[in-house]
ZAMARGU-4260 file (C-alpha; in steps of 0.2 Angstrom, whole numbers, plus 5000, padded with zeros to 4 digits):
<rodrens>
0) 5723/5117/5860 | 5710/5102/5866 | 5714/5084/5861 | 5703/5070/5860 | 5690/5077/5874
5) 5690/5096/5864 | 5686/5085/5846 | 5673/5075/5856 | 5666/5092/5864 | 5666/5101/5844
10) 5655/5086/5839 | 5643/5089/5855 | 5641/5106/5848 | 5640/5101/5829 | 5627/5091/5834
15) 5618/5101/5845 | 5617/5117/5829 | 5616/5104/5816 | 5614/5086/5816 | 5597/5086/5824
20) 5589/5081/5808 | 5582/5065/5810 | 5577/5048/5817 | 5590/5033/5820 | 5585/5023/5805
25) 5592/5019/5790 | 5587/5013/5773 | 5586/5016/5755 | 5575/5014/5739 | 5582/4996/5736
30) 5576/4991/5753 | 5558/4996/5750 | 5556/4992/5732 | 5543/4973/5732 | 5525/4971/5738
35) 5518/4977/5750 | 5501/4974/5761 | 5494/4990/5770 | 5481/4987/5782 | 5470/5005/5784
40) 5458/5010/5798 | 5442/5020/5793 | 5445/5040/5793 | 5444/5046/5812 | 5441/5063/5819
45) 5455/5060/5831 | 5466/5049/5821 | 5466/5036/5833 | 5477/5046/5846 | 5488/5052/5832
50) 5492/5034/5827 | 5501/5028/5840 | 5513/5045/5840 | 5515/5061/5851 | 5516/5080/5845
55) 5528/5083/5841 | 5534/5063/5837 | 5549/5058/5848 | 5558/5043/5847 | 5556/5036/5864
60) 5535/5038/5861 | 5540/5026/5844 | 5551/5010/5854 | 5536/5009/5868 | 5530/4992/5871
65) 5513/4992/5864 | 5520/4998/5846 | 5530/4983/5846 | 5518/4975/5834 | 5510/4988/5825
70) 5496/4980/5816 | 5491/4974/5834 | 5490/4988/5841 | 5478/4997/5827 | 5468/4980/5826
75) 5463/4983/5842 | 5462/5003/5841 | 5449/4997/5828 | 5439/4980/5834 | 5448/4973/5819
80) 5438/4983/5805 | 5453/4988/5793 | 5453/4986/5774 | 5469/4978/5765 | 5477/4984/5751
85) 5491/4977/5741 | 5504/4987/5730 | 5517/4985/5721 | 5533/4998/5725 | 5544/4997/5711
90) 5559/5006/5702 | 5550/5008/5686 | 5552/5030/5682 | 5539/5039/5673 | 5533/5053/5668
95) 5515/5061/5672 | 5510/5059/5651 | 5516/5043/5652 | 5500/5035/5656 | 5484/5045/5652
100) 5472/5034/5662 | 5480/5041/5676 | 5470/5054/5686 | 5479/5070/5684 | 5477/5076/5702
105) 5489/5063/5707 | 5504/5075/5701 | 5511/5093/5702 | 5509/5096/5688 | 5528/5098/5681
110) 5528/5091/5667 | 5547/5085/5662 | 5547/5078/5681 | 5548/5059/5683 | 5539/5049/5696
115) 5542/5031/5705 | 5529/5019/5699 | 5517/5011/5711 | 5506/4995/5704 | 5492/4984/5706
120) 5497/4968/5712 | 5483/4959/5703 | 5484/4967/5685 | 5501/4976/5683 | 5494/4993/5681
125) 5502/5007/5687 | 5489/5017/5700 | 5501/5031/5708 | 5518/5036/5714 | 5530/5032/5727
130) 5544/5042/5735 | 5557/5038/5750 | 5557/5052/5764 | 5575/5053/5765 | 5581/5036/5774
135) 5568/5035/5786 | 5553/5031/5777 | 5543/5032/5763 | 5526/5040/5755 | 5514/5033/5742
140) 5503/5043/5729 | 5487/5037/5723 | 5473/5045/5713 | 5463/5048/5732 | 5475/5044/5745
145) 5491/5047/5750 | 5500/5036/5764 | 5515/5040/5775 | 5526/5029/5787 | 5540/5027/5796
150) 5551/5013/5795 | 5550/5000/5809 | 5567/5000/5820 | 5571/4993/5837 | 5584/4998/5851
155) 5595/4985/5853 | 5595/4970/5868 | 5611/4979/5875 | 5615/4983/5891 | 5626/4998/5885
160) 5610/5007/5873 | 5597/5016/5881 | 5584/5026/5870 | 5583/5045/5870 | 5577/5057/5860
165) 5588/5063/5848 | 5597/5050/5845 | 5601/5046/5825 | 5613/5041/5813 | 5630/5045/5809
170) 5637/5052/5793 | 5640/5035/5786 | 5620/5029/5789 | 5624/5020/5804 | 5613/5022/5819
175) 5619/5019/5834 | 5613/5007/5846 | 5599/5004/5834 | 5593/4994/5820 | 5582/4995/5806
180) 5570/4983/5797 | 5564/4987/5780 | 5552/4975/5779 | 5538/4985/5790 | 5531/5001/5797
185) 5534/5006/5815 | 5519/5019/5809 | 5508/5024/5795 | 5495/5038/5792 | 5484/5041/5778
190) 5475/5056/5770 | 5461/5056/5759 | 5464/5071/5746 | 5445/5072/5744 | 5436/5071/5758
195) 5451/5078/5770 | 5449/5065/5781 | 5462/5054/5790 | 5467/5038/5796 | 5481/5026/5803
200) 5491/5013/5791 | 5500/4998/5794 | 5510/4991/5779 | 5523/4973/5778 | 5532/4969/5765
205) 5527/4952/5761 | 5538/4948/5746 | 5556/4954/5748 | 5569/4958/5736 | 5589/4958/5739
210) 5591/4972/5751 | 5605/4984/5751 | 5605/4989/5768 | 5591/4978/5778 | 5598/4978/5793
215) 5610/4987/5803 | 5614/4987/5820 | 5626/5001/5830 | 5639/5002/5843 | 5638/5006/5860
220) 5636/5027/5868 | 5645/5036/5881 | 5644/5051/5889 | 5654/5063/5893 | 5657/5079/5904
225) 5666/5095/5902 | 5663/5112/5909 | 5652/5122/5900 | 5660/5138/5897 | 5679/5132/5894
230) 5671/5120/5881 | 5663/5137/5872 | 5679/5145/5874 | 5692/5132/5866 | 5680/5132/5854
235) 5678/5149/5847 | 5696/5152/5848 | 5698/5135/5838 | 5684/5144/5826 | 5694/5160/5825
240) 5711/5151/5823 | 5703/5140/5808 | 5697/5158/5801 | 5713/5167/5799 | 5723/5151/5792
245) 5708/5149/5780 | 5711/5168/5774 | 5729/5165/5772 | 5726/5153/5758 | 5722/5165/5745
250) 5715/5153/5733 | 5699/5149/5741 | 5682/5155/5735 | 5676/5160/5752 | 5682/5172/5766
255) 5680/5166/5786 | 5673/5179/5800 | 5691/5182/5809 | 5680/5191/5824 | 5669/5176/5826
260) 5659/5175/5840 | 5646/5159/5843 | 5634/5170/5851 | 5630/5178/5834 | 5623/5166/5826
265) 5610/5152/5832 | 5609/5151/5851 | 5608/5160/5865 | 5600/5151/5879 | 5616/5145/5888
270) 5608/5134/5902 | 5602/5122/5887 | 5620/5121/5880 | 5628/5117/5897 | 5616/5102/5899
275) 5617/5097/5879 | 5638/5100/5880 | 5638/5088/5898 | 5628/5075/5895 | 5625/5073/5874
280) 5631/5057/5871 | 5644/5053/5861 | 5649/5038/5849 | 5668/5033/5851 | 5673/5027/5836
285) 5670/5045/5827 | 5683/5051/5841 | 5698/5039/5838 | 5695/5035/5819 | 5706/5054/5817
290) 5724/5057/5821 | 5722/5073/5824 | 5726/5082/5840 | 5716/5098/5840 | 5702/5106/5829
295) 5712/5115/5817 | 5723/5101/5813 | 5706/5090/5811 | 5700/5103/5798 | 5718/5104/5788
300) 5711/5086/5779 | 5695/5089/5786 | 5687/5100/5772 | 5688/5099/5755 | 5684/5113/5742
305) 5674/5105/5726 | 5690/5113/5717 | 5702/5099/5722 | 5687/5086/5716 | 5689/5077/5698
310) 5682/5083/5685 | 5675/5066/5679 | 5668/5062/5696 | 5648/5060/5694 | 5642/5073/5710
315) 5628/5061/5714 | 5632/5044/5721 | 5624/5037/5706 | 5630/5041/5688 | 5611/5047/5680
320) 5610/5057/5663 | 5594/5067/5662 | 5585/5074/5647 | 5586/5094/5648 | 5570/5103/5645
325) 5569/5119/5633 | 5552/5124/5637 | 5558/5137/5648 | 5573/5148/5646 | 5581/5153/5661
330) 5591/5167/5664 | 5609/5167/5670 | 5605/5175/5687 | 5588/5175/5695 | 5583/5179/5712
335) 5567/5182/5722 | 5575/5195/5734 | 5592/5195/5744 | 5605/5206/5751 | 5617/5203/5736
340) 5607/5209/5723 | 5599/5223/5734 | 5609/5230/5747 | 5594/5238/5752 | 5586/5222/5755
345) 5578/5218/5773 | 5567/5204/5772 | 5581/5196/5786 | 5581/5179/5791 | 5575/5170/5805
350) 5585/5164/5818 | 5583/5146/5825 | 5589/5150/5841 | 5594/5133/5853 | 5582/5121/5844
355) 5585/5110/5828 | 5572/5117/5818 | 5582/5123/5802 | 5568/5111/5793 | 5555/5122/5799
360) 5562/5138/5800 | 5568/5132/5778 | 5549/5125/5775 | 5538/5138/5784 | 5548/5154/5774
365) 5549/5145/5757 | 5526/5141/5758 | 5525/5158/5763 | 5536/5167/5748 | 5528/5156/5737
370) 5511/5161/5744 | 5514/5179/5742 | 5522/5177/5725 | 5506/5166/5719 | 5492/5178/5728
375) 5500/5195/5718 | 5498/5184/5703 | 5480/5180/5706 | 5476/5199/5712 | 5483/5206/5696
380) 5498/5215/5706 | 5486/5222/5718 | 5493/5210/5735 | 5511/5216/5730 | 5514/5226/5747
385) 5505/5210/5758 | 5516/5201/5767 | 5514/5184/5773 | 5521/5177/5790 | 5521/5161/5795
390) 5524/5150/5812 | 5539/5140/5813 | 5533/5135/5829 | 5520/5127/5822 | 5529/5117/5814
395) 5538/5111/5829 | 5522/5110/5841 | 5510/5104/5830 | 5516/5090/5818 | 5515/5070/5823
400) 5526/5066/5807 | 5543/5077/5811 | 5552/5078/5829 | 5551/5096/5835 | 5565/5105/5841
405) 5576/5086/5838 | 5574/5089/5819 | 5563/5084/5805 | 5561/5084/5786 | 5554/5099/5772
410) 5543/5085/5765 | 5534/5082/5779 | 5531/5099/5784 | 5525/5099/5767 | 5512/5087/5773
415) 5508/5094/5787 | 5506/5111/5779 | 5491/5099/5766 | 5483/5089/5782 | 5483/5102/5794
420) 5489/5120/5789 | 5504/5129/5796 | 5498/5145/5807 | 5503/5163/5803 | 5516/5171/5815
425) 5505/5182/5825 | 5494/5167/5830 | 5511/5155/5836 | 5527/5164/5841 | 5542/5156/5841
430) 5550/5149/5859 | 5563/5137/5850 | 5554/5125/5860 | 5545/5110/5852 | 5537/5108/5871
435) 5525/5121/5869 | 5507/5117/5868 | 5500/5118/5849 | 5486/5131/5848 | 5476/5122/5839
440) 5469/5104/5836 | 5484/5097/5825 | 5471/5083/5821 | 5459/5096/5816 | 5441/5090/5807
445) 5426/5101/5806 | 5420/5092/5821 | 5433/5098/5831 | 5434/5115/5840 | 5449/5124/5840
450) 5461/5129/5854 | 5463/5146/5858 | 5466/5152/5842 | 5472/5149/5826 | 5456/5147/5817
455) 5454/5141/5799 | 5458/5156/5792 | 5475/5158/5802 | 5482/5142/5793 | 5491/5142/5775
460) 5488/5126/5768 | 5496/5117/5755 | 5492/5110/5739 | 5501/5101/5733 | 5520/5097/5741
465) 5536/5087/5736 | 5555/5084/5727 | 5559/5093/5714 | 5560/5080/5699 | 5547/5071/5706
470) 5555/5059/5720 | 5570/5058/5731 | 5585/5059/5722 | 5576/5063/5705 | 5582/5082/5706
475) 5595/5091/5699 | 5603/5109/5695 | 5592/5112/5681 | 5574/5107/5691 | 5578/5118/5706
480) 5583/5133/5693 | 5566/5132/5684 | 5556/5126/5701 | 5563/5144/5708 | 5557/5153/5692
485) 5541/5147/5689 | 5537/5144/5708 | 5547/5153/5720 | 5560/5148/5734 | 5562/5131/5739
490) 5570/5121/5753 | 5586/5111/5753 | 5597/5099/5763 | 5615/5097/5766 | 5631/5092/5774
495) 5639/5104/5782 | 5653/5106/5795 | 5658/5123/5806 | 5666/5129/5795 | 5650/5138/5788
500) 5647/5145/5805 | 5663/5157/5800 | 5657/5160/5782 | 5657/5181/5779 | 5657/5181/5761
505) 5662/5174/5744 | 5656/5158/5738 | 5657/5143/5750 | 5661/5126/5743 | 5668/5116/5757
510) 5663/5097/5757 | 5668/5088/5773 | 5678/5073/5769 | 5667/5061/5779 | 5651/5064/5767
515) 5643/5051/5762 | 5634/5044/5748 | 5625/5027/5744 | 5622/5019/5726 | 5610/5007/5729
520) 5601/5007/5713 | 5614/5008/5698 | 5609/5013/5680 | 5590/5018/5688 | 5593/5035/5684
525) 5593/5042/5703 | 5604/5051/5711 | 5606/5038/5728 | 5608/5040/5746 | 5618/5055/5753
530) 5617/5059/5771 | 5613/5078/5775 | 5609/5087/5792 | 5607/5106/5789 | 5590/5112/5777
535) 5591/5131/5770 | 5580/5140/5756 | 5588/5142/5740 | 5581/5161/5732 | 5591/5163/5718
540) 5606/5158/5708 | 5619/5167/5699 | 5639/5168/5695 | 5653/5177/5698 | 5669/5175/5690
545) 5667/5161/5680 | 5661/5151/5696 | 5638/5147/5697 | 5632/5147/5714 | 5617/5146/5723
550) 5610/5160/5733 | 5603/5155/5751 | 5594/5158/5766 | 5600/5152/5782 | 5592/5152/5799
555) 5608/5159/5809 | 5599/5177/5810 | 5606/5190/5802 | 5623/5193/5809 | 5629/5178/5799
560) 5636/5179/5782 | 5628/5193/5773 | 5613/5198/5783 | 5608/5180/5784 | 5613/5177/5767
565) 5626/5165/5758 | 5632/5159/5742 | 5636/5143/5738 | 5643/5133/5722 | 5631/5129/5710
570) 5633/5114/5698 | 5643/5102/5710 | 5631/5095/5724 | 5639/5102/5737 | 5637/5091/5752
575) 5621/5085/5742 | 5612/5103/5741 | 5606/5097/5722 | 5600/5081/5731 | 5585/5085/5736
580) 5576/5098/5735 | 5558/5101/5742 | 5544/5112/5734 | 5527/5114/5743 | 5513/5125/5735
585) 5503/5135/5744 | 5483/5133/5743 | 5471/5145/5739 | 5454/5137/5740 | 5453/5136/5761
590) 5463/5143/5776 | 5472/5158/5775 | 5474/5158/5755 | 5454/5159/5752 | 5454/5173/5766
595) 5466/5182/5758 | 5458/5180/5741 | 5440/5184/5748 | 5450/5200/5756 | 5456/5209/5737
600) 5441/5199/5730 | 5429/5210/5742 | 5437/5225/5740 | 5432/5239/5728 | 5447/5245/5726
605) 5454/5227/5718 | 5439/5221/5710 | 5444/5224/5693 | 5450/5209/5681 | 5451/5198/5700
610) 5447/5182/5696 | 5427/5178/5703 | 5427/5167/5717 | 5413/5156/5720 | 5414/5155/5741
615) 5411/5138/5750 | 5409/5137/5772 | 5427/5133/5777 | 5430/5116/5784 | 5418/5108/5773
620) 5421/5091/5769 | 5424/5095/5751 | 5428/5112/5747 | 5419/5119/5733 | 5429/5134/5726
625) 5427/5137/5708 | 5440/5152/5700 | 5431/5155/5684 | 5438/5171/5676 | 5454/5171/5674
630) 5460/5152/5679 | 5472/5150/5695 | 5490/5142/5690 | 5488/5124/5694
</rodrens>
């Protein structure tokens, strides 16, 4: 069995499959929460070179010199011609009824969701809604514009750090050779819901509260070499041994693949592993913190199963007690299509192959579900056999706001699904490669031709996107089971270890005993910080022998679990699966949707009881749709 160098090689490749997920900064709703001063260009066709970021956005784009200061750097992109505006981020929750001055357009429209208040600094009022994105930044909702931006963070003076794309934090929030400052952004954008037009953002917090987390700063990297193909072999012999000792314990919920083989589930491309698996860096102290002396050893105190947990233990870093709705009564199992429920089933997932992009591969299959479930609504049944594709690659290619193949985040591929659309399959294939060129203008404004193609009617836009309960860690059990009902699939994060790459069947509840979570805001009614770096769709939900569990949708193809397909305990947060969940609607008044509309709208054979569409030129700066029979579910 490999010792210390085999466990550093197995987190090489947990990080390669999984931990991609994000950038290295850290902080939380406390940090955020004071007044802020945003200082806002006018909208640009271009969005001033994509706001000081790349497409995809990398991290080593973020640390160059000239975003060191970046109101500096958009003054001068601007000749000095931005607007200010102050706000007021607080930890004040309501609900969308709450205050009926409020433009309704500003919410989802659930209404038992609650929302984080965002304030005029000179009268008090409440003008929108806030959310953190994760730990890495944070959005604001307000009745026209929505603004989005990373948190600023700098590489540390050392002479042992260096930056490099992919770099970010450890299970505890730590990020290595880095530190975080929760007092600015390193960049901002801006969308204006009305006008669909865009601009760059620069925002300081000028009156600070006691931070939980304001700064924290990292130990030092190093790497480490081993040959490829013996690392690949220790470990799927370690996989296989773990397998048949997690068998022989015949009180587990979940049975292991004792045939495993890595090459059935998310790679294949074997010259990216032998580079990732030789020269990955590595953080020491997650090596010598464990006594272990092989993999299986690591994982006999190394995974616990949500059995074993207290009873009385809140599942959320935070104790929160939420009002449960009646207005919809949900059944005891419910799913929108799997393998368990229909052995016949063959809608199989997609395989992410040798990139990080679970977030997109998750994001992109959850719009599209919902679109096709939402279109056979709107056509009376008559779109039931259409099937909507869309292109994770898209995702990976064409988005400044997540990190292609190095990770990103559901929420912001819900906001790039609003801003710029997400293009159907046939128009992008997938390469697991965030370095191939975007096929069309990510900053795209009627002024702007398109590449190639992927024209406007490729691109399934979004209406509206989010968490479900309103903001991070304002979800729950209950929200994702009506959000699934009334909506369709949405997308989800967790902690996992390898131990889910041997999953076959049962229902999986494994926590890894370094998962973390944060309360830095007691007796606020939200959930907390808890670190995650896998996304899935949840379909369904159900229970077996006494035991709920969620039914989900990996992105491991379709030799893993069951056809693609797993179950996983429901009720429990399970490595903060009922943390945060994401929703994103799809939109049927331009791109794709309207085409698709105009397409049963137009055709005799559907006309009947359709609802009459009033049709606008696409790419207008106000889009004019009007449904007037039969109203579209807002």
């Amino acid at each position: 069995m490999f010792k210390s160098l085999g466990r550093a090689i197995l987190l090489v490749f947990f990080y390669i499959v999984f931990v991609k997920c994000d950038l290295p900064i850290h902080v939380t709703t406390a940090d955020i929460i004071g007044r802020w001063e945003f200082q806002y260009s006018e909208p640009a066709n271009n969005w001033i070179d994509g706001c000081g970021s790349g497409v995809p956005n990398k991290n080593t784009q973020n640390l160059q010199p000239s975003l060191a200061d970046y109101n500096k750097w958009l003054t001068s992109k601007t000749d000095g011609k931005l607007e200010k505006l102050d706000l007021l981020l607080t930890d004040l929750l309501f609900s969308e009824n709450d205050y009926s001055d409020l433009n309704k357009s500003m919410f989802p429209g659930r209404n038992d969701w609650t929302f984080l208040a965002v304030k005029d600094t000179k009268n008090g009022k409440v003008v929108g809604r806030w959310t953190m994105v994760y730990d890495e930044g944070f959005e604001i909702v307000t009745q026209n514009m929505t603004i989005f931006g990373i948190m600023k963070y700098n590489l540390l003076n050392n002479g042992n750090c260096s930056a490099r794309d992919g770099d970010n934090e450890t299970t505890k929030g730590e990020t290595l050779c880095y530190e975080t400052d929760s007092s600015q952004i390193q960049i901002g954008w801006y969308y204006l819901r009305d006008s669909k037009k865009r601009g760059c953002v620069s925002g300081r917090k000028y009156e600070n509260y006691e931070s939980s987390l304001d700064i924290i700063k990292n130990r030092v990297e190093i790497p480490i070499k081993k040959s490829f193909e013996s690392s690949i072999r220790s470990l799927s012999n370690s996989l296989q041994e773990f397998a048949h000792r997690h068998n022989r314990k015949n009180s587990k919920n979940w049975r292991a693949r004792s045939n495993f083989s890595l090459t059935d589930v998310a790679f294949s491309h074997h010259s990216y592993y032998m580079n990732a698996v030789n020269f990955r860096k590595i953080h020491p102290f997650r090596m010598v913190s464990s006594q272990h002396s092989s993999f299986i050893e690591m994982f006999k105190d190394g995974v616990e199963n949500v059995g074993n947990y207290n009873a009385v233990d809140s599942i959320f870093a935070c104790n929160v007690v939420r009002r449960k709705t009646d207005e919809v009564k949900l059944p005891s199992s419910f799913s929108i299509g799997d393998p368990f429920t229909d052995e016949k089933y063959n809608d199989l997932p997609f395989n992410q192959g040798n990139c990080g992009s679970c977030y997109a591969v998750s994001s992109v299959y959850i719009l599209a579900k919902r679109a096709e479930l939402k279109l056979n609504k709107l056509t009376n049944g008559a779109s039931r056999e259409e099937k909507i594709l869309l292109s994770p690659q898209s995702v990976l290619s064409c988005s400044p706001f997540n990190q292609g193949c190095e990770g990103g985040y559901p929420f912001l591929v819900g906001r790039q699904a609003e801003e710029i659309g997400i293009s159907s399959e046939k128009c992008m294939g997938y390469y697991a490669d965030s370095n191939q060129e975007c096929n069309f203008s990510p900053f795209i404004t009627p002024e702007i031709e398109d590449r190639i193609n992927c024209e406007e009617d490729e691109r399934m836009y979004a209406e509206e996107y989010g968490y479900v309960g309103g903001c991070y860690g304002c979800c729950d059990e209950d929200r994702m089971k009506e959000e699934i009902f009334l909506n369709g699939p949405i997308a989800v994060a967790m902690h996992i270890d390898t131990s889910l790459l041997v999953y076959d069947n049962g229902i999986y509840d494994s926590i890894p005993n370094d998962h973390t979570k944060y309360c830095d805001l007691p007796n606020k009614q939200l959930n907390g910080w808890e670190y995650t770096n896998h996304a899935i769709a949840v379909v369904g939900w159900g229970e077996e022998n006494g035991i709920p569990y969620w039914i989900i949708r990996n992105s491991w193809g379709a030799n893993w679990g069951k056809n693609g397909y797993a179950k996983i305990r429901r009720g429990k947060n399970i490595g903060g699966i009922e943390n945060q969940a994401v929703f994103i609607d799809p939109d049927f008044s331009r791109g794709m949707g309207l085409s698709l509309l105009n397409k049963y709208q137009n055709s005799t054979a559907y006309r009947t009881n359709l609802p009459d569409i009033k049709d606008s030129p696409q790419g207008s700066e106000k889009v004019n749709i009007e449904i007037v029979n039969g109203g579209v579910d807002q």
